[in-house]
N, C-alpha and C positions, 0 to 999 in steps of 0.2 A: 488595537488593545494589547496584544502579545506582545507586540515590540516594549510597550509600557514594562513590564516587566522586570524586573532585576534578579528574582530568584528563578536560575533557568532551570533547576530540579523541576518546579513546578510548572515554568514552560513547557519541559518537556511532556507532559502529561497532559497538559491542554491541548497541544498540539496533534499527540497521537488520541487524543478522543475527537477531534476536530473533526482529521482524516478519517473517522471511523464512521464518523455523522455524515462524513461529507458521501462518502461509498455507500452506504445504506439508501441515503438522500436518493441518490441518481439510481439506485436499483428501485428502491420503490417507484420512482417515475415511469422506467423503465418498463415495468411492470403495470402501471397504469394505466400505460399506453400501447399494452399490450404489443411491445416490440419483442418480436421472436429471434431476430438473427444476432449473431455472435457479437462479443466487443470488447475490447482490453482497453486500461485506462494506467496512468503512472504518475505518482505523484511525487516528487521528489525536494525537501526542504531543507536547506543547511543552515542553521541558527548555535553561532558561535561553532561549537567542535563537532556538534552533534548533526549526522545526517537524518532527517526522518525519511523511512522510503514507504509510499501506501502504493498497492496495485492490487489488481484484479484481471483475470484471464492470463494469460499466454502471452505476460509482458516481461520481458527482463532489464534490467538495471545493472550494470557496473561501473565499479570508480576507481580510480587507481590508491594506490598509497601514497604515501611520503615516499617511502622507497622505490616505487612506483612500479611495482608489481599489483596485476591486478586484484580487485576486490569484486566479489558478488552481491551485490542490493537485497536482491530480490530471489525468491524461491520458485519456480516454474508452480505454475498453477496448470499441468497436464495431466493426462492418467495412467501418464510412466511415472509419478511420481505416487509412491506407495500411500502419504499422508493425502494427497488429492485423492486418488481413488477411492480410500474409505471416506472420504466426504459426500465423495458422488454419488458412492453407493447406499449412504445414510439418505441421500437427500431423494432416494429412490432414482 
């Protein structure tokens, strides 16, 4: 159905609600089935110019440029990273 599409503004945003359903989806499971141990996931989609990157855990992602110097995807999801920590610490 996305591919359907022709206005990719709005792709874009289906897209990244998709990904957002799709991580929620597998953690409710997740949780269903009472799995305790750790697990990182990465999702990575390129439609026309646009990359979409989804992840969770301790996953990283990089891509290069045109210039071909590298890029960063993804934001560590650890508790060296200040924004992580206050989540963690939110989430008790």
């Amino acid at each position: 159905v996305w591919l359907e599409h022709t206005n990719f503004a709005h792709f874009t945003d289906e897209v990244e609600r998709a990904l957002n359903v799709l991580f929620a989806t597998l953690h409710a499971h997740a949780v269903a089935m009472k799995l305790s141990s750790g697990c990182t996931a990465l999702v990575t989609w390129i439609a026309q110019e646009t990359v979409h990157c989804a992840w969770v855990g301790d996953s990283r992602a990089m891509g290069i440029t045109v210039a071909g110097a590298p890029l960063r995807l993804t934001e560590d999801h650890t508790p060296l990273n200040p924004k992580e920590r206050a989540r963690l610490k939110k989430g008790g």
